[in-house]
N, C-alpha and C positions, 0 to 999 in steps of 0.2 A: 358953388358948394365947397365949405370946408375941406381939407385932409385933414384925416383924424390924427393927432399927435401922439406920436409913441409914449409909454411912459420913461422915466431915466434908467430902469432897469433893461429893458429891452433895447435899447438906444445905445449901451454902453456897451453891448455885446460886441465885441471884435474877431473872436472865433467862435468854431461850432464842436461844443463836446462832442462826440460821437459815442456809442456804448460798446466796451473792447469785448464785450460777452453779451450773448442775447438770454439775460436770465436777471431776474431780481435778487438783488445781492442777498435781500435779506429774508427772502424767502426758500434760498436756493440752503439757506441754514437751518430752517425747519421745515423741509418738507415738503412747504403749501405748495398752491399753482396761484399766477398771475391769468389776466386777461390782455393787457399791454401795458408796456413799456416808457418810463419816460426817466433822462439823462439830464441832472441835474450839472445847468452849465457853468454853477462855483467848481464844482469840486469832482466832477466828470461819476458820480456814484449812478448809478443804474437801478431804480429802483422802479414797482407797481403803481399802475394808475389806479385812481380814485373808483374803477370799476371794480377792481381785485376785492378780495377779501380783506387785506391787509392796509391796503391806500396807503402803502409807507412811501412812496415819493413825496404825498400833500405831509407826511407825519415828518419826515425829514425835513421838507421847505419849514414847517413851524418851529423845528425843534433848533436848527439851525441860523435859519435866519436865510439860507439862500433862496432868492426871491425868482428866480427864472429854470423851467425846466423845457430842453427840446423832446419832441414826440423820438423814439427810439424803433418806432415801429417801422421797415420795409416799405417805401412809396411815401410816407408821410414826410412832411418837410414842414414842422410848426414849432413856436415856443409860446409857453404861457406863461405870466407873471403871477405867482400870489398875491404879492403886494398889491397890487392896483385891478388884478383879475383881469390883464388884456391877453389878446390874443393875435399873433401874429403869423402868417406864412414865408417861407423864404423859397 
């Protein structure tokens, strides 16, 4: 049986952003509430997952172009790629 191939974004990751705040950056400006957390590992920003009302982590990935975000959540230990929509544990 094959191993699955990483894609080059996730493959190129050399460290792990971590989130310095447990709060969505850009929600913690208006108001809202998130559901969880994911830390975009260009540029270390903290933003809500795709569950939240907001989904500004996947609005960030498009808008920027950063293609990998790690889970931010307590016990979770994942990244996902936009680019290629993989998904990996560490």
């Amino acid at each position: 049986m094959l191993k699955p191939t990483l894609c080059s974004h996730l493959s190129s990751l050399t460290e792990v952003r971590l989130a310095e705040e447990y709060v969505c950056e850009e929600c913690i400006k208006t108001g809202d509430s998130w559901v969880h957390l994911r830390t975009c590992q260009t540029c270390g920003t903290t933003l809500c997952c795709d569950s939240s009302p907001n989904t500004h982590a996947t609005k960030h990935s498009h808008a920027s172009g950063h293609p990998v975000v790690a889970s931010a959540e307590p016990g979770e230990r994942w990244f996902w790629c936009y680019v290629d929509e993989q998904m990996v544990g560490y």
